[in-house]
TIVO-2410 file (N, C-alpha, C; in nm, 3 decimals):
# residues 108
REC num residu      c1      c2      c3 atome chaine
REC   1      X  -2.317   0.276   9.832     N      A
REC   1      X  -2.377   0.369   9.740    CA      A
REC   1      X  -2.452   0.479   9.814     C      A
REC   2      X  -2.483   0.445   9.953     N      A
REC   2      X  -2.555   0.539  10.030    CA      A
REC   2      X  -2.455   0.663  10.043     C      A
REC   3      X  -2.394   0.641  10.093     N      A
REC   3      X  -2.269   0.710  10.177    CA      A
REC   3      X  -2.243   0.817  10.013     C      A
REC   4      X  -2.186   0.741   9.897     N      A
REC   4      X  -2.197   0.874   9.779    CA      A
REC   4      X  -2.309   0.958   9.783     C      A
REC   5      X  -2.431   0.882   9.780     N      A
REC   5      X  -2.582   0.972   9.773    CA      A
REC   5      X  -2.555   1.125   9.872     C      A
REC   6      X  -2.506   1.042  10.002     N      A
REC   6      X  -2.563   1.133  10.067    CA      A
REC   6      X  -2.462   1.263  10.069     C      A
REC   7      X  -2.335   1.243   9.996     N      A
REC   7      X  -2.231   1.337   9.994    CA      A
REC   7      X  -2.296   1.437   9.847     C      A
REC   8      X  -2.330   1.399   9.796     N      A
REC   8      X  -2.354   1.458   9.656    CA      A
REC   8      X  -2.525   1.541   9.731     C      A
REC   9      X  -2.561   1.485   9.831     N      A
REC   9      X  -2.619   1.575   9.849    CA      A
REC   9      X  -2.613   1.649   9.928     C      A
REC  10      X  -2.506   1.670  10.014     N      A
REC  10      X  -2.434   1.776  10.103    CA      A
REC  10      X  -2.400   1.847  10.004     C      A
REC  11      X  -2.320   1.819   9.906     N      A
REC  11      X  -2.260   1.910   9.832    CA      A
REC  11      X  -2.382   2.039   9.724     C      A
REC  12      X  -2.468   1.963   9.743     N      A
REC  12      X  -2.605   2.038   9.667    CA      A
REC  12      X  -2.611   2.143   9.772     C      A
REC  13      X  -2.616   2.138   9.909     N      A
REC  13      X  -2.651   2.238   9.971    CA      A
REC  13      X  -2.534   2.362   9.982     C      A
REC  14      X  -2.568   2.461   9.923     N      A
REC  14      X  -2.447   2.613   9.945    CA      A
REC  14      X  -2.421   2.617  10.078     C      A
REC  15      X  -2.491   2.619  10.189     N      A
REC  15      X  -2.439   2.655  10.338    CA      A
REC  15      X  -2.298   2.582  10.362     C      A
REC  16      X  -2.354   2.409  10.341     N      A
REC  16      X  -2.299   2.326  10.396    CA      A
REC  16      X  -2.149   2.320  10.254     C      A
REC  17      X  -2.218   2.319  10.163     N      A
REC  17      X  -2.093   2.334  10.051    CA      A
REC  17      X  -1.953   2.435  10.120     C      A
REC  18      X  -2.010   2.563  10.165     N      A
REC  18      X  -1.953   2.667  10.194    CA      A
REC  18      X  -1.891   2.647  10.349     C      A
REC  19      X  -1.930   2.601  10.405     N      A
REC  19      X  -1.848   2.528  10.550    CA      A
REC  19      X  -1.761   2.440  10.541     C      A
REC  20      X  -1.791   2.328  10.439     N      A
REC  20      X  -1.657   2.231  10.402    CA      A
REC  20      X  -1.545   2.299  10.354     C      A
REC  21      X  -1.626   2.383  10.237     N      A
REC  21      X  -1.453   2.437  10.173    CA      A
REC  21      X  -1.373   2.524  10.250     C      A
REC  22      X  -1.434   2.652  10.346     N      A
REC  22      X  -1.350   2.675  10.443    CA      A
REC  22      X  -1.307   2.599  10.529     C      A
REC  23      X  -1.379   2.459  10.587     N      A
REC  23      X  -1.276   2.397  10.692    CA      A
REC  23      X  -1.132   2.323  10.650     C      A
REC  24      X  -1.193   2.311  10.491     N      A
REC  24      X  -1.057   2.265  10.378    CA      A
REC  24      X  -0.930   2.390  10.393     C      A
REC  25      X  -1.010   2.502  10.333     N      A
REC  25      X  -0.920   2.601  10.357    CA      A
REC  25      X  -0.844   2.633  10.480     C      A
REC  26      X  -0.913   2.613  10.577     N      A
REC  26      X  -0.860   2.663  10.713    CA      A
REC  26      X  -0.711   2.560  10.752     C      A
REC  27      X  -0.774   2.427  10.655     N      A
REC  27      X  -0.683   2.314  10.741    CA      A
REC  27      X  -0.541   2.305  10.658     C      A
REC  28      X  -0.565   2.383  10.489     N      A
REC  28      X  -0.430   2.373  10.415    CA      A
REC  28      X  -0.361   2.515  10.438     C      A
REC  29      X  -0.413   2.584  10.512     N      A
REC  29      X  -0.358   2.718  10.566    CA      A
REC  29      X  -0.291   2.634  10.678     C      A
REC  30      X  -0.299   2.604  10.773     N      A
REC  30      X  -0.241   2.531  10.907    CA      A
REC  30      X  -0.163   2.451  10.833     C      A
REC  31      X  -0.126   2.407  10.752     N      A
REC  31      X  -0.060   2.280  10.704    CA      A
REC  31      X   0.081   2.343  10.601     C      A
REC  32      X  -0.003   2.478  10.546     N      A
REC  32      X   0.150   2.529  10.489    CA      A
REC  32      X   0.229   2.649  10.614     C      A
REC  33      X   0.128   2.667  10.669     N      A
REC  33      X   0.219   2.747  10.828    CA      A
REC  33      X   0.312   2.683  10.922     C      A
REC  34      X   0.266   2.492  10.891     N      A
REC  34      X   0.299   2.463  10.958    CA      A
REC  34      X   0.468   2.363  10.877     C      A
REC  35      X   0.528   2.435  10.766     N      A
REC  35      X   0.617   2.399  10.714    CA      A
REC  35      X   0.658   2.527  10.690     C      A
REC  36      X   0.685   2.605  10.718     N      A
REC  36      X   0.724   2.781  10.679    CA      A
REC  36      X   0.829   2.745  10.839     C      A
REC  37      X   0.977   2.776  10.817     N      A
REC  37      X   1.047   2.750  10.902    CA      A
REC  37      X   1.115   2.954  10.970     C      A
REC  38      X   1.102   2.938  11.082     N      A
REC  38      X   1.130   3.080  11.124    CA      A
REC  38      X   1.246   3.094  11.076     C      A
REC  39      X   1.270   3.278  10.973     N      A
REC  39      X   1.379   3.273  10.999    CA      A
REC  39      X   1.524   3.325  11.098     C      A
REC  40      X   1.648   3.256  11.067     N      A
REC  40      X   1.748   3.254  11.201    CA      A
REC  40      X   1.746   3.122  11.276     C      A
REC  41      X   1.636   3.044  11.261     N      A
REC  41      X   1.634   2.908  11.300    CA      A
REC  41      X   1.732   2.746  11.228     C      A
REC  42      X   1.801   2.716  11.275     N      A
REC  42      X   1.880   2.635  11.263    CA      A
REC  42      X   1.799   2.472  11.237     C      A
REC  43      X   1.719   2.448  11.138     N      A
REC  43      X   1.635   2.316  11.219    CA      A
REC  43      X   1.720   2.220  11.260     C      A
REC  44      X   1.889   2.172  11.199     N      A
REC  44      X   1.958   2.076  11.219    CA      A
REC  44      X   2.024   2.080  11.375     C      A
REC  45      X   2.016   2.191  11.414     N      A
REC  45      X   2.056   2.230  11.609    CA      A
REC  45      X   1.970   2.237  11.652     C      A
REC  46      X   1.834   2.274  11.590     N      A
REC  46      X   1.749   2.258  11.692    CA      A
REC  46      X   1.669   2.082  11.720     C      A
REC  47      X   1.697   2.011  11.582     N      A
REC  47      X   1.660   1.871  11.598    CA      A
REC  47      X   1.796   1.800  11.733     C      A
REC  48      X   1.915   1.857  11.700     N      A
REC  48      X   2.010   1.806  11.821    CA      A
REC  48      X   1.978   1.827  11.976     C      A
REC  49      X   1.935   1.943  11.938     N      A
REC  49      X   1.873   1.997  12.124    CA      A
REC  49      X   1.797   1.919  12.197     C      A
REC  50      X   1.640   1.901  12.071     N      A
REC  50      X   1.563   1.859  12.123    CA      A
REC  50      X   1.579   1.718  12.119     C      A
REC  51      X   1.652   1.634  12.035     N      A
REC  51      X   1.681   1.499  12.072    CA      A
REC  51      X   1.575   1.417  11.944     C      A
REC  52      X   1.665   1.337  11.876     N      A
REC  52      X   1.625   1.355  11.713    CA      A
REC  52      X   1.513   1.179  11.736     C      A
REC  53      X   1.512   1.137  11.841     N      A
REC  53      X   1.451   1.036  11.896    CA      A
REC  53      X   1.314   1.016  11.913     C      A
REC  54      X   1.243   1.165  11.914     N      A
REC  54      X   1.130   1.205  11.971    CA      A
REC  54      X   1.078   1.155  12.095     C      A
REC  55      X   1.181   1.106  12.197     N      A
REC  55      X   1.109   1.088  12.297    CA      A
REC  55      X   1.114   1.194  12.415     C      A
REC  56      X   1.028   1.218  12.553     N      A
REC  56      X   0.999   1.303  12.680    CA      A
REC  56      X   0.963   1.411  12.613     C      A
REC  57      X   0.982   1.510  12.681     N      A
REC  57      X   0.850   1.602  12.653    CA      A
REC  57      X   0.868   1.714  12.533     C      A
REC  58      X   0.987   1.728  12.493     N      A
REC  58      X   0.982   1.755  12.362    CA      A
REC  58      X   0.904   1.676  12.237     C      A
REC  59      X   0.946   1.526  12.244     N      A
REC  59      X   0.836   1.527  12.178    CA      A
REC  59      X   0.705   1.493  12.230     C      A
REC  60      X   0.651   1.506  12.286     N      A
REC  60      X   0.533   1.484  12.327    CA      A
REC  60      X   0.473   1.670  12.253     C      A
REC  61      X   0.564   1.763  12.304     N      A
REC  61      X   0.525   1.904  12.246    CA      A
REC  61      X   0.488   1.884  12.085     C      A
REC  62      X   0.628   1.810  11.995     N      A
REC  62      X   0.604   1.792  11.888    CA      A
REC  62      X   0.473   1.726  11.863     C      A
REC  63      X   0.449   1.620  11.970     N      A
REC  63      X   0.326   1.551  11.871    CA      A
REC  63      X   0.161   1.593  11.891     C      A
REC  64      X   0.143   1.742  11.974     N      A
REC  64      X   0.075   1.811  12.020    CA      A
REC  64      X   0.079   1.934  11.905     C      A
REC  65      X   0.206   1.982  11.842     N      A
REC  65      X   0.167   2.079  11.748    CA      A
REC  65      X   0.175   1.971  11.630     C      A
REC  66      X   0.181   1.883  11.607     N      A
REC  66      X   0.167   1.819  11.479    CA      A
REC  66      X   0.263   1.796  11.371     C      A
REC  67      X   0.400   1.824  11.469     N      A
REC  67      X   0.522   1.802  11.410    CA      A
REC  67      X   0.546   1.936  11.377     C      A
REC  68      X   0.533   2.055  11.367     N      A
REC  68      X   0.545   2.177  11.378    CA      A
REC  68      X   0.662   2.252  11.497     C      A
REC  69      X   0.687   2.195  11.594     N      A
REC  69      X   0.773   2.187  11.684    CA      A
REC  69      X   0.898   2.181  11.636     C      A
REC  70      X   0.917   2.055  11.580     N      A
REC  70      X   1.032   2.013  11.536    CA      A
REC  70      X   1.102   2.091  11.380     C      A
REC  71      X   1.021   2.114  11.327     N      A
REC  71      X   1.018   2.158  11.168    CA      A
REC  71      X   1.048   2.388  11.269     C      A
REC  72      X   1.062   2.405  11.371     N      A
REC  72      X   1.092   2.545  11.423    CA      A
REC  72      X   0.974   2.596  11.327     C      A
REC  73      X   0.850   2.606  11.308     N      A
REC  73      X   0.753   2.645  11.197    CA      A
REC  73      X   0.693   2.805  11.250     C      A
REC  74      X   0.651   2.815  11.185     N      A
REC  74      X   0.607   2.982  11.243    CA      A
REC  74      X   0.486   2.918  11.362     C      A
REC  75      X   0.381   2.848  11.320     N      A
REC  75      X   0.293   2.791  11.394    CA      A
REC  75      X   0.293   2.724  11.530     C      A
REC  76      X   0.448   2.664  11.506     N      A
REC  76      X   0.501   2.646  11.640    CA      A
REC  76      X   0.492   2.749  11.725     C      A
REC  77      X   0.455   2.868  11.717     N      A
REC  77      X   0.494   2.955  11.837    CA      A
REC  77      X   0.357   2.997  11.866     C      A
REC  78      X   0.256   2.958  11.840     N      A
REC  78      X   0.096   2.954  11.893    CA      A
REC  78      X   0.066   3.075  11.899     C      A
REC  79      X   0.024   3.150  11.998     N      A
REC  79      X  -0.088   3.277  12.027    CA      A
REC  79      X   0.028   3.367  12.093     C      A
REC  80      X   0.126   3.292  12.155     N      A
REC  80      X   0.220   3.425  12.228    CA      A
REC  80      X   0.291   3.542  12.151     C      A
REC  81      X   0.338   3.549  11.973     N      A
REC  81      X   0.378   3.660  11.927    CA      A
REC  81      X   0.273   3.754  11.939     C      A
REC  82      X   0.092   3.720  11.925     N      A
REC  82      X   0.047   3.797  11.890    CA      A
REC  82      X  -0.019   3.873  12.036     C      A
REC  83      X   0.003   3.775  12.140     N      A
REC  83      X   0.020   3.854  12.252    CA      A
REC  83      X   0.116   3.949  12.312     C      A
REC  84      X   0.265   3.897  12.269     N      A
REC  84      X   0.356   4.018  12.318    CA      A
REC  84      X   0.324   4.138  12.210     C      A
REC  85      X   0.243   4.108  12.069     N      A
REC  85      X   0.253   4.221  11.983    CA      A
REC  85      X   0.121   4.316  12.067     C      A
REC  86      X   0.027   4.273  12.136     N      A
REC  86      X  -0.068   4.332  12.204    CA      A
REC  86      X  -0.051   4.358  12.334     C      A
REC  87      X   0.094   4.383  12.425     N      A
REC  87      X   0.155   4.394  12.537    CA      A
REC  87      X   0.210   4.542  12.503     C      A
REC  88      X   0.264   4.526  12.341     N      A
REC  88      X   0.343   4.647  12.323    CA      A
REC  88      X   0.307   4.746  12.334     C      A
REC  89      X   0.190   4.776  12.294     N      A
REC  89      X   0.151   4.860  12.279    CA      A
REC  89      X   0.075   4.977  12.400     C      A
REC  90      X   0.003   4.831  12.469     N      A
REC  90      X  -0.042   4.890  12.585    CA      A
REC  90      X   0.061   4.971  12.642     C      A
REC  91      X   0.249   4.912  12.692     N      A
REC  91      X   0.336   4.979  12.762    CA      A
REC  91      X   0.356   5.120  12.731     C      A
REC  92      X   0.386   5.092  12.583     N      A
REC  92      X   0.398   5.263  12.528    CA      A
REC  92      X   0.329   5.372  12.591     C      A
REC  93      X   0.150   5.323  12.558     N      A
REC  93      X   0.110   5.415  12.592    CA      A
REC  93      X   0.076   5.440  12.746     C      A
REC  94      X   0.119   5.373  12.822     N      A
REC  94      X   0.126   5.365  12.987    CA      A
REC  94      X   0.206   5.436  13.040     C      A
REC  95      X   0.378   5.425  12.990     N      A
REC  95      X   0.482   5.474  12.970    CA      A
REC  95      X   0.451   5.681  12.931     C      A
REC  96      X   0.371   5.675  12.830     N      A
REC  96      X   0.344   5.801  12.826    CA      A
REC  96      X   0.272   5.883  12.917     C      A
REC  97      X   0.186   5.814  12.975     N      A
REC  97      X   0.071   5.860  13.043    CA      A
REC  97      X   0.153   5.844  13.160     C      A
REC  98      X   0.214   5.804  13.226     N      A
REC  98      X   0.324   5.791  13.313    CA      A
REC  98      X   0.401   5.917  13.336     C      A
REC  99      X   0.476   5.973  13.170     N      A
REC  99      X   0.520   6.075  13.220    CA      A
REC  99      X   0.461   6.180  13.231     C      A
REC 100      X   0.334   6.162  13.137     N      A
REC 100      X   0.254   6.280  13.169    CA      A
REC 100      X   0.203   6.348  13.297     C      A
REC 101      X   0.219   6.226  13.371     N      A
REC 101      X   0.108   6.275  13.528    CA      A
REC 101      X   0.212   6.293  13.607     C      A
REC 102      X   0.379   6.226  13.592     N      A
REC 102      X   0.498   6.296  13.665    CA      A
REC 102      X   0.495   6.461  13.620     C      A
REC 103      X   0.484   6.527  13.522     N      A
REC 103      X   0.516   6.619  13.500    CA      A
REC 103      X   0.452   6.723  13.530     C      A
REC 104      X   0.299   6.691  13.532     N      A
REC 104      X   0.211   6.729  13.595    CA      A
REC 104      X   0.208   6.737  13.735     C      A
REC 105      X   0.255   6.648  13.823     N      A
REC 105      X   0.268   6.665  13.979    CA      A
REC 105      X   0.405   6.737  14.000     C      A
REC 106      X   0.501   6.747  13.882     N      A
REC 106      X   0.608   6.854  13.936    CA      A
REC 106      X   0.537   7.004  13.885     C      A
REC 107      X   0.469   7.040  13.812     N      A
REC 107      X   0.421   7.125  13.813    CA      A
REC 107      X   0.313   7.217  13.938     C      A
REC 108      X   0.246   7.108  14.047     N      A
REC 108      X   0.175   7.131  14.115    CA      A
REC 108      X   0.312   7.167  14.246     C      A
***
């Protein structure tokens, strides 16, 4: 009966009210990302590839993203899209500034 008390009175508090429900939120966001299958992805060739057994280091990957691996999930692919999407950009404008200062030293 303790253990209810003391939830009903977490839940009295707004801070702490307001931290649970986002960590709720945060965790059924991860949970439907992590069934959203890329598309162009084959999951039935890619379960053959990786070996439908789950054993060595495929699955060990799988059981590190949480079965997300296997399911080809958007989540499966961690932080690297949004790093090559922050690679791109830098090149462009490097690329420009590149030709700018060639054109400039044929001018000199």
């Amino acid at each position: 009966m303790k253990f209810i008390e003391t939830l009903k009175n977490v839940w009295k508090i707004e801070e702490l009210r307001n931290r649970i429900l986002l960590t709720l939120g945060l965790l059924l966001v991860y949970r439907f990302g992590a069934q959203v299958v890329l598309p162009g992805i084959d999951a039935s060739k890619l379960t053959a590839v990786v070996g439908g057994d789950g054993q060595g280091i495929f699955g060990l990957l799988n059981a590190f993203t949480g079965g997300a691996f296997s399911n080809a999930s958007v989540f499966a692919l961690g932080i690297m899209p949004y790093i090559s999407a922050s690679i791109v950009p830098i090149n462009a404008n490097s690329n420009s500034l590149f030709t700018k200062i060639t054109k400039r030293r044929r001018k000199w």
